[in-house]
PyMOL commands that place a pseudoatom at each C-alpha (Angstrom):
pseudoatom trace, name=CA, resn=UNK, resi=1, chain=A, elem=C, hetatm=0, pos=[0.000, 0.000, 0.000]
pseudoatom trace, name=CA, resn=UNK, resi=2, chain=A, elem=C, hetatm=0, pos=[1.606, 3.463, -0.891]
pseudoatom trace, name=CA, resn=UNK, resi=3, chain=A, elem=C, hetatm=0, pos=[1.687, 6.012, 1.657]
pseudoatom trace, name=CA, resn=UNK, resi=4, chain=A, elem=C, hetatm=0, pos=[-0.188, 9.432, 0.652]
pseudoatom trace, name=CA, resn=UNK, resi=5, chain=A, elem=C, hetatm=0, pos=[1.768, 12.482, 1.703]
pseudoatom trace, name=CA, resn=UNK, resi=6, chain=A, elem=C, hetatm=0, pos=[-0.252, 14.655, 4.341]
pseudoatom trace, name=CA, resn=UNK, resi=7, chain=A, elem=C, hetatm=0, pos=[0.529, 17.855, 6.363]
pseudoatom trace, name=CA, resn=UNK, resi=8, chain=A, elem=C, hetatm=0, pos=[0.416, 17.824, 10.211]
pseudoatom trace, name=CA, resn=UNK, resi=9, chain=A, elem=C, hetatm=0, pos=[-2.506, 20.443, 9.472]
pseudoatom trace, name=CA, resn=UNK, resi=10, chain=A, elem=C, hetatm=0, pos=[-4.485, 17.802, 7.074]
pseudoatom trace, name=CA, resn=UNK, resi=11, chain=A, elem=C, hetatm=0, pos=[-3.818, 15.208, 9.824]
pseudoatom trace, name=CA, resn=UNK, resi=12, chain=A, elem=C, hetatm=0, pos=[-4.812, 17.335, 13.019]
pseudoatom trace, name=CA, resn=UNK, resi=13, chain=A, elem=C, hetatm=0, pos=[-7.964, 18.374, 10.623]
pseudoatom trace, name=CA, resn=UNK, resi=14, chain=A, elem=C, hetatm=0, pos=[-9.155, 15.151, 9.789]
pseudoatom trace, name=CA, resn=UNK, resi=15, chain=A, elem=C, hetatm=0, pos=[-8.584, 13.393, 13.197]
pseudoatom trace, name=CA, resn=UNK, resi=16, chain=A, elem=C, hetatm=0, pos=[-11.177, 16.477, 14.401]
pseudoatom trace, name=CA, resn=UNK, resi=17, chain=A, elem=C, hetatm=0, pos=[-13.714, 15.656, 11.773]
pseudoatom trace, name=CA, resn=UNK, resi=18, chain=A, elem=C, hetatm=0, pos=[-13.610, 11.579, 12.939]
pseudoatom trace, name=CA, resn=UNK, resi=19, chain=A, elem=C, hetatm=0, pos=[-13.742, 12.751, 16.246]
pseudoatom trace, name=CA, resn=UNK, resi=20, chain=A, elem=C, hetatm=0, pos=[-16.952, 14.950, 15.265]
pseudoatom trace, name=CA, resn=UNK, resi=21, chain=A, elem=C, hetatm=0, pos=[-18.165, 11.725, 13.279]
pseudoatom trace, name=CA, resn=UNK, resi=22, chain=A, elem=C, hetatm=0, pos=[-17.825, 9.389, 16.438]
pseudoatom trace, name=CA, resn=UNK, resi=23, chain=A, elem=C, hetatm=0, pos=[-19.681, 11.317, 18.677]
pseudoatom trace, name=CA, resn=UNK, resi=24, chain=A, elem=C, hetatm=0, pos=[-22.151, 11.529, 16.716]
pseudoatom trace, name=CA, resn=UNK, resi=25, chain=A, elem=C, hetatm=0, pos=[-23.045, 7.918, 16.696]
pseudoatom trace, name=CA, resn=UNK, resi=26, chain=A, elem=C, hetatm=0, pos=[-25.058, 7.729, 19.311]
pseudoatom trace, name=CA, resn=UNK, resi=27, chain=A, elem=C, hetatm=0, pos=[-26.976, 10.616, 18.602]
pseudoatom trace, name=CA, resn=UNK, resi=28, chain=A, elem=C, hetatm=0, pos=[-28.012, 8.931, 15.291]
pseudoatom trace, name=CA, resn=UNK, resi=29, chain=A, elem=C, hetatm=0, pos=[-28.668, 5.823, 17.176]
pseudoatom trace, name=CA, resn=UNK, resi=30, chain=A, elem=C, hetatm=0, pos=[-31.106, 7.430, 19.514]
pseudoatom trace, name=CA, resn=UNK, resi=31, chain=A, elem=C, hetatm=0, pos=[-32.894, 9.002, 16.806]
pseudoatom trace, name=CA, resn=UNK, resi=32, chain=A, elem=C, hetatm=0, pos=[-33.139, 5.506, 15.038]
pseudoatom trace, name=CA, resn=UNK, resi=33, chain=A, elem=C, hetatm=0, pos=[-34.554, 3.814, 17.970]
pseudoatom trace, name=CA, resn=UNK, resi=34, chain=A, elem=C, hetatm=0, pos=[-36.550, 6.714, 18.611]
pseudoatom trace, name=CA, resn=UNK, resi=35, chain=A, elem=C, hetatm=0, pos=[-38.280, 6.240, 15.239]
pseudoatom trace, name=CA, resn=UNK, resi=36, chain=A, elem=C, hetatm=0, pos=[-38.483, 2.512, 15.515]
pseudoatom trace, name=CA, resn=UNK, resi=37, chain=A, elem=C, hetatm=0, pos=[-41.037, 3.340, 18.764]
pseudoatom trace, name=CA, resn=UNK, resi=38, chain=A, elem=C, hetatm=0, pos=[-42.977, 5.295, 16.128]
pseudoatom trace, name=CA, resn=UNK, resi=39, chain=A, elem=C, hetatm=0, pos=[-44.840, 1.949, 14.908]
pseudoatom trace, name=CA, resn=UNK, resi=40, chain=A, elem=C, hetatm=0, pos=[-44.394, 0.574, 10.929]
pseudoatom trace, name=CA, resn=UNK, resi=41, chain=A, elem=C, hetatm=0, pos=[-41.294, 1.287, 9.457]
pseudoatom trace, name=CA, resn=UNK, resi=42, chain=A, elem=C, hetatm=0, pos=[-41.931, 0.628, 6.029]
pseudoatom trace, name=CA, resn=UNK, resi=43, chain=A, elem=C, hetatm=0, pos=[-43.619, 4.196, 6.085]
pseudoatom trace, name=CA, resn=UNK, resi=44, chain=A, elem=C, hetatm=0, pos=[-41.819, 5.606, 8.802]
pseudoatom trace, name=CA, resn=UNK, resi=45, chain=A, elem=C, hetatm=0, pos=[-40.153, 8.510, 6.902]
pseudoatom trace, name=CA, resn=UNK, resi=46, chain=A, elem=C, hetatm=0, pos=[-38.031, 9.380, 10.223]
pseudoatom trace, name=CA, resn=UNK, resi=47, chain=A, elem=C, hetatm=0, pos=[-36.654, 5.879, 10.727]
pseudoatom trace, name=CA, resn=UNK, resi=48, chain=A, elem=C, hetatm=0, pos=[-35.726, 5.776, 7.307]
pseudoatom trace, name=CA, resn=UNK, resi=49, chain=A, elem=C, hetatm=0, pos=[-33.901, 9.050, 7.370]
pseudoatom trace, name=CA, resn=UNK, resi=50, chain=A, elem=C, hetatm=0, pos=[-32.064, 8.616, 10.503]
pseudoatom trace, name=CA, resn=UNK, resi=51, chain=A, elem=C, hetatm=0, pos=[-31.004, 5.296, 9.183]
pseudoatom trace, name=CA, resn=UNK, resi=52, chain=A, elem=C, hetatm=0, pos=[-29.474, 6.860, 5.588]
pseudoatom trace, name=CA, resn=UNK, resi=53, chain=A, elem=C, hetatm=0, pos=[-27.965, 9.436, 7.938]
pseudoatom trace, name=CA, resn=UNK, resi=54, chain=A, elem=C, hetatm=0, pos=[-26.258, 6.544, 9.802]
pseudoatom trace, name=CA, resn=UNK, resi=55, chain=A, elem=C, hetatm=0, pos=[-25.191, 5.041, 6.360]
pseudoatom trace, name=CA, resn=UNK, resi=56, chain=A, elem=C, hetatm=0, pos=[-23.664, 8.264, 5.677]
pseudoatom trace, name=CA, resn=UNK, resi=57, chain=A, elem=C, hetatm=0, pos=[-21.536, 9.005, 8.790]
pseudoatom trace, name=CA, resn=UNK, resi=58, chain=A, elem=C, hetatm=0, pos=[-20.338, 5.075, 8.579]
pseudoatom trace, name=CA, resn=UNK, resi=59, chain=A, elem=C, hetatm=0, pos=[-19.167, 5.677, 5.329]
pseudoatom trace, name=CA, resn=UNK, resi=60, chain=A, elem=C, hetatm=0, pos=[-17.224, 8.852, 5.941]
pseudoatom trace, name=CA, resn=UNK, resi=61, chain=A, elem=C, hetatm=0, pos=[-16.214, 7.088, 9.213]
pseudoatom trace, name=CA, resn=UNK, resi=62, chain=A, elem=C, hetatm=0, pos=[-14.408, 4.731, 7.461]
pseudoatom trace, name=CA, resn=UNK, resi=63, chain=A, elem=C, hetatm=0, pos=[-13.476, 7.080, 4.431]
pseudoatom trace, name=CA, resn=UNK, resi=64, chain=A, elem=C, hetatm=0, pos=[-11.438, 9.038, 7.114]
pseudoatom trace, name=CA, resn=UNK, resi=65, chain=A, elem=C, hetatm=0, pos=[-9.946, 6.485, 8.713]
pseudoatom trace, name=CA, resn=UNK, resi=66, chain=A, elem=C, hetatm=0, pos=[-8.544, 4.890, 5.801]
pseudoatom trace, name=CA, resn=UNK, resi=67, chain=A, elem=C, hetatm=0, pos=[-7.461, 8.237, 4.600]
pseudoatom trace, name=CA, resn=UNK, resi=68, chain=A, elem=C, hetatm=0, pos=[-5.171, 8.597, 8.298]
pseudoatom trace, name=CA, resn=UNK, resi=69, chain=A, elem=C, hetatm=0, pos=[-3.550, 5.038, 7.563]
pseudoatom trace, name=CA, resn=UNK, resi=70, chain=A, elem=C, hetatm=0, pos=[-2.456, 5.330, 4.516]
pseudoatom trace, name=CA, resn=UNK, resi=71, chain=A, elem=C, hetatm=0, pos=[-1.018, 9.003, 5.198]
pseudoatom trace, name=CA, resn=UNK, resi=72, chain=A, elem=C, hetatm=0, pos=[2.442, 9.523, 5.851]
pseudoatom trace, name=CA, resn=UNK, resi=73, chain=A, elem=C, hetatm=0, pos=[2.410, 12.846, 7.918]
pseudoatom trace, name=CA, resn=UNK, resi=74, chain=A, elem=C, hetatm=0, pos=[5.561, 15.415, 6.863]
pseudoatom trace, name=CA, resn=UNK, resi=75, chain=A, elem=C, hetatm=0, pos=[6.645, 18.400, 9.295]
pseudoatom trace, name=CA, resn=UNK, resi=76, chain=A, elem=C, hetatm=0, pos=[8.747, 20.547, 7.095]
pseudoatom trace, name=CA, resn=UNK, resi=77, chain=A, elem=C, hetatm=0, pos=[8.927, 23.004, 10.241]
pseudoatom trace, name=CA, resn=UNK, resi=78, chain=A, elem=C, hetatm=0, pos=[11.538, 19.981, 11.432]
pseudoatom trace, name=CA, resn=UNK, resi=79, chain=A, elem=C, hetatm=0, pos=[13.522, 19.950, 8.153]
pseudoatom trace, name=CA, resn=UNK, resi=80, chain=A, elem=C, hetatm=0, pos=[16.657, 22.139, 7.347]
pseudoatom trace, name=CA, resn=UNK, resi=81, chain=A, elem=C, hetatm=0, pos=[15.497, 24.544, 5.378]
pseudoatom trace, name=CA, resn=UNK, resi=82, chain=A, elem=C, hetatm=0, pos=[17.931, 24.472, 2.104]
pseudoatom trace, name=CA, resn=UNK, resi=83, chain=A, elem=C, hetatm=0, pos=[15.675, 26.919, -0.135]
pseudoatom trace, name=CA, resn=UNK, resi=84, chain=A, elem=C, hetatm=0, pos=[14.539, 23.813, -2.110]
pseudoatom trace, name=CA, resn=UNK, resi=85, chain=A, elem=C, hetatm=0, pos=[11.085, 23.240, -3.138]
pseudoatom trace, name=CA, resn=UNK, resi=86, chain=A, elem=C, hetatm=0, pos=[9.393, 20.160, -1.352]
pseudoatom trace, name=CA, resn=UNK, resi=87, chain=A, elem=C, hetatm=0, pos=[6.174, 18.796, -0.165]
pseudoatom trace, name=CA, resn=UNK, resi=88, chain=A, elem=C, hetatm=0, pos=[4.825, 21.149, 2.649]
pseudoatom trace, name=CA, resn=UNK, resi=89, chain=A, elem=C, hetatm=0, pos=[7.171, 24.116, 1.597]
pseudoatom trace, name=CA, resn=UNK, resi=90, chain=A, elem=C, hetatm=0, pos=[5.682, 27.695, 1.368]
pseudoatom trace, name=CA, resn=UNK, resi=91, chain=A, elem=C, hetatm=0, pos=[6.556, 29.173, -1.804]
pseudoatom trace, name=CA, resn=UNK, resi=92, chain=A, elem=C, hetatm=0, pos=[6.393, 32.433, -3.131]
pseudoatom trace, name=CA, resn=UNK, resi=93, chain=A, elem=C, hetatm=0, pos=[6.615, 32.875, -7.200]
pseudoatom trace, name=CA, resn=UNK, resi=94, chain=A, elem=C, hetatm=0, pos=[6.788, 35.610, -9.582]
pseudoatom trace, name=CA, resn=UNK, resi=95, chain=A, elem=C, hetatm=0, pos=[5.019, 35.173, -12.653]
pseudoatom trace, name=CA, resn=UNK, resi=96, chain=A, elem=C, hetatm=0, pos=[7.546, 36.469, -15.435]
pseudoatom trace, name=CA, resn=UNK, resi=97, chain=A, elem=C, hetatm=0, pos=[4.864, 38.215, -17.555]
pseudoatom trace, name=CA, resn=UNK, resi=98, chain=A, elem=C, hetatm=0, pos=[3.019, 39.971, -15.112]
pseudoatom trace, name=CA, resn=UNK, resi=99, chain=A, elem=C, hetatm=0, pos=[5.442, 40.981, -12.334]
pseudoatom trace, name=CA, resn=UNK, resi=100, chain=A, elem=C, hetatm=0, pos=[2.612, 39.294, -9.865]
pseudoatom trace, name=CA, resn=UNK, resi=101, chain=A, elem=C, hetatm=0, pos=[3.751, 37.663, -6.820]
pseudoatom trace, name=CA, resn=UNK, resi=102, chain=A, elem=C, hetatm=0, pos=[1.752, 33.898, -5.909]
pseudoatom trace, name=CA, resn=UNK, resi=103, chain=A, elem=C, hetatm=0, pos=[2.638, 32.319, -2.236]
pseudoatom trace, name=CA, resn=UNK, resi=104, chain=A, elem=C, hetatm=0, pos=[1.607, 28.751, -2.130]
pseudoatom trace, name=CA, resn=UNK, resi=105, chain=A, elem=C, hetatm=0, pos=[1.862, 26.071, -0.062]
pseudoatom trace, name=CA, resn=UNK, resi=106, chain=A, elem=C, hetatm=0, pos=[2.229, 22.687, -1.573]
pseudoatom trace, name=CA, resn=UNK, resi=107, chain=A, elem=C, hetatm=0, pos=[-0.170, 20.424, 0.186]
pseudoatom trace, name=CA, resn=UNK, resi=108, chain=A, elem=C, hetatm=0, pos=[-1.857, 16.369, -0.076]
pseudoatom trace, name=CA, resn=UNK, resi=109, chain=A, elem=C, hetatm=0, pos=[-4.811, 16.156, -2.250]
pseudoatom trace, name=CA, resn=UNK, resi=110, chain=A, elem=C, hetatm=0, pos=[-7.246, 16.199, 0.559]
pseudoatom trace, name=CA, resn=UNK, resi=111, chain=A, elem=C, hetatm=0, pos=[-5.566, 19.469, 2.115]
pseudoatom trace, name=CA, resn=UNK, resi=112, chain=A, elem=C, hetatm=0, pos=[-5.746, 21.249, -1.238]
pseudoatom trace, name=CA, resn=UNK, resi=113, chain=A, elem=C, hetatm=0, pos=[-7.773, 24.805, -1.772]
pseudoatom trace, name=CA, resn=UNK, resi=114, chain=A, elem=C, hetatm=0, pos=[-7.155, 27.140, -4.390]
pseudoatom trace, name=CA, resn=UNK, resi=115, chain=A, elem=C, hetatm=0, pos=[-8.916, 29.890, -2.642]
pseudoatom trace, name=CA, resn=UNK, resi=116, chain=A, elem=C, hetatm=0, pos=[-6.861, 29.465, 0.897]
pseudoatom trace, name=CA, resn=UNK, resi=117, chain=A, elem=C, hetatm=0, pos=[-3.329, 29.104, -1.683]
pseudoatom trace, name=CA, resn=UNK, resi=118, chain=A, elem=C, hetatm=0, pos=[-2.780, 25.465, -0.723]
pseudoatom trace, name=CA, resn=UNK, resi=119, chain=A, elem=C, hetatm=0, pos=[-2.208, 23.243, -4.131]
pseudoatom trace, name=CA, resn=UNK, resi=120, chain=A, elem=C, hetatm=0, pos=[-2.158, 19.989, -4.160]
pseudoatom trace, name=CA, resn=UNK, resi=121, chain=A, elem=C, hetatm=0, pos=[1.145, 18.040, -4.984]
pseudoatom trace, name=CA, resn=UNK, resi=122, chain=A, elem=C, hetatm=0, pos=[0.064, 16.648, -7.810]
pseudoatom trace, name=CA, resn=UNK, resi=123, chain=A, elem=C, hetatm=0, pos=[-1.176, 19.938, -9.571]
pseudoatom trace, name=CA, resn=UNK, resi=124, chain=A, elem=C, hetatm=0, pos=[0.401, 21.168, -12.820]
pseudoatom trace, name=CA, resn=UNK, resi=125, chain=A, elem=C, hetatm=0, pos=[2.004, 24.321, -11.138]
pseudoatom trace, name=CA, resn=UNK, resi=126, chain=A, elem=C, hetatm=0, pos=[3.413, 22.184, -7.997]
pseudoatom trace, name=CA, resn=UNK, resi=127, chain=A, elem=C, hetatm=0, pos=[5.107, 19.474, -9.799]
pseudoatom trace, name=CA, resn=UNK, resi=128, chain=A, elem=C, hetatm=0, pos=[6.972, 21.885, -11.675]
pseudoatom trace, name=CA, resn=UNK, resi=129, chain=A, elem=C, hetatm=0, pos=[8.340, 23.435, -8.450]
pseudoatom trace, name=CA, resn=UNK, resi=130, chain=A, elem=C, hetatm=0, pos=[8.759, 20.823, -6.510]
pseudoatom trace, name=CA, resn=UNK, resi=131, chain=A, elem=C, hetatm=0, pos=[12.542, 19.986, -6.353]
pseudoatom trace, name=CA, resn=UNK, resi=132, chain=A, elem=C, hetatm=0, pos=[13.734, 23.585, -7.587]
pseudoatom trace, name=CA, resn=UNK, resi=133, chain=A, elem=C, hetatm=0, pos=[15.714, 26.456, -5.714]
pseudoatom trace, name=CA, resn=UNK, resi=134, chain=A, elem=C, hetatm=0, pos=[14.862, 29.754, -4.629]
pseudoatom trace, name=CA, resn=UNK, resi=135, chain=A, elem=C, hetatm=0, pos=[15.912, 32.155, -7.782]
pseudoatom trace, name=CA, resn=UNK, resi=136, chain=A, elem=C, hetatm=0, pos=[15.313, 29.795, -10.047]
pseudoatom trace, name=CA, resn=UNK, resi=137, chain=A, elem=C, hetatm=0, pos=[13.345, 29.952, -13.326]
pseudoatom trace, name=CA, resn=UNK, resi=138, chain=A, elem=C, hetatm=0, pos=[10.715, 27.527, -14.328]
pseudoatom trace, name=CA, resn=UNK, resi=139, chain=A, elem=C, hetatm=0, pos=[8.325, 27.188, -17.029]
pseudoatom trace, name=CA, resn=UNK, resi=140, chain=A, elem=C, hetatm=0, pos=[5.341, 25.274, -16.333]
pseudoatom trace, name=CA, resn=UNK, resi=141, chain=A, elem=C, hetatm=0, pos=[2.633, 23.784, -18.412]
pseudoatom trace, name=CA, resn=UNK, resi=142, chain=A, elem=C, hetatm=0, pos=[-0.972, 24.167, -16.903]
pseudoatom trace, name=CA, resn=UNK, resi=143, chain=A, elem=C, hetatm=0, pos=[-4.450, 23.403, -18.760]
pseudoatom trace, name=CA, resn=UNK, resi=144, chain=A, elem=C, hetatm=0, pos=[-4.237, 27.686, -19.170]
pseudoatom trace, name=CA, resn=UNK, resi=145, chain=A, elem=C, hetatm=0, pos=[-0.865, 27.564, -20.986]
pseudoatom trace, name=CA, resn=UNK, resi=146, chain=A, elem=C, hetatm=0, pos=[2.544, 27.657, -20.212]
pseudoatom trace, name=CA, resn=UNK, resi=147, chain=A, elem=C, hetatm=0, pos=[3.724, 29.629, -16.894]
pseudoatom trace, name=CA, resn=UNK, resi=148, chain=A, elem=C, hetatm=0, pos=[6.981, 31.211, -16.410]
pseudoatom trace, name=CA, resn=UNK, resi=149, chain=A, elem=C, hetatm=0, pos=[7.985, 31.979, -12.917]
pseudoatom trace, name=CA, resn=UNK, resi=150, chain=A, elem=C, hetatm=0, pos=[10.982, 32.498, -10.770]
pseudoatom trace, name=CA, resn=UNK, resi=151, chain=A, elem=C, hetatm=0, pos=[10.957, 31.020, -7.153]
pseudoatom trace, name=CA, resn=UNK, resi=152, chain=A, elem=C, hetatm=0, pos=[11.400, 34.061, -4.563]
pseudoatom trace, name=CA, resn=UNK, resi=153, chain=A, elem=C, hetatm=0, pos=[11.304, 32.380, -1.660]
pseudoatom trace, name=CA, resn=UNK, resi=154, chain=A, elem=C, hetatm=0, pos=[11.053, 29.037, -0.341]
pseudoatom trace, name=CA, resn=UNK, resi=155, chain=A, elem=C, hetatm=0, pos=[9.678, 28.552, 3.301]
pseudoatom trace, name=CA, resn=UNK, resi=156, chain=A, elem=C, hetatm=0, pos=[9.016, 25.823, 5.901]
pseudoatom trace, name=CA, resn=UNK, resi=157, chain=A, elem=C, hetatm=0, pos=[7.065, 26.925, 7.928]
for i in range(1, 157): cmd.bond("trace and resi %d" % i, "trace and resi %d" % (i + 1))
show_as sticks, trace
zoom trace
C-alpha cells in the first residue's frame, strides 16, 4: 500500500472531523430507535432518514480512517530549510509576464484549496516546483498555458 503524503494540518484536521463523526453515533442511534417506537417502518419517513444518515456518517467514518492510515504525515517546520522546493514548503513565485507575486503552499490532495493558496502536490504548477531552488526559473505547463515563474522564496514553515 503506498503512503499518501499529508501535512500535520491535514492530519490534526481530519482526526477532528472523525472525532466529530464518532460522537455523533449515538446521537443517530437514539434518533433511530426513537423512530423505531414510532410503529411501521416501512412508512416511517423518520426511521428511514435517521437510518441513511447513519449510512452516511459510517461511510465517511471509514473514508477518514482509511485516509489517516495510509497518510504519511511530513513536518517541514523539522527539516533544514535548504531553499529547495518540497512537499509542505511555502513558496512564493513571480510570474515572469506579469510581475505578480503567488505564495503557495504545496499540500496532499485532501488538504488542497485554491482559494486558501494550498495546491495539491500533484497539480500542474506544484510538480513543476517541486525539487527547484529559490531564484530559479521555471516554465510550467498548466491546462491555461505555459507559466513562467521564478521562485522568490522558499519557506518551511
Amino acid at each position: 500500500m503506498d503512503k499518501v503524503p499529508m501535512t500535520v494540518r491535514g492530519e490534526q484536521l481530519l482526526r477532528e472531523e472523525l472525532d466529530k463523526l464518532t460522537k455523533r453515533r449515538p446521537e443517530i442511534s437514539n434518533a433511530i430507535a426513537e423512530a423505531r417506537e414510532l410503529g411501521d417502518l416501512k412508512e416511517n419517513a423518520e426511521y428511514h432518514a435517521a437510518r441513511e444518515e447513519q449510512g452516511i456518517c459510517e461511510a465517511q467514518i471509514r473514508d477518514i480512517e482509511y485516509k489517516l492510515s495510509v497518510a504519511q504525515v511530513i513536518d517541514v517546520t523539522k527539516m533544514p530549510n535548504n531553499g529547495k522546493v518540497i512537499f509542505g514548503a511555502t513558496v512564493t513565485v513571480i510570474d515572469i509576464n506579469t510581475d505578480e507575486e503567488l505564495t503557495y503552499r504545496i499540500v496532499g490532495d485532501d488538504e488542497a484549496d485554491i482559494k486558501a493558496n494550498l495546491i495539491s502536490v500533484n497539480s500542474p504548477i506544484a510538480r513543476g516546483l517541486i525539487g527547484k531552488e529559490e531564484g530559479e526559473e521555471v516554465s510550467i505547463t498548466t491546462p491555461g498555458g505555459v507559466k513562467e515563474f521564478e521562485i522568490g522564496s522558499v519557506d518551511y514553515v
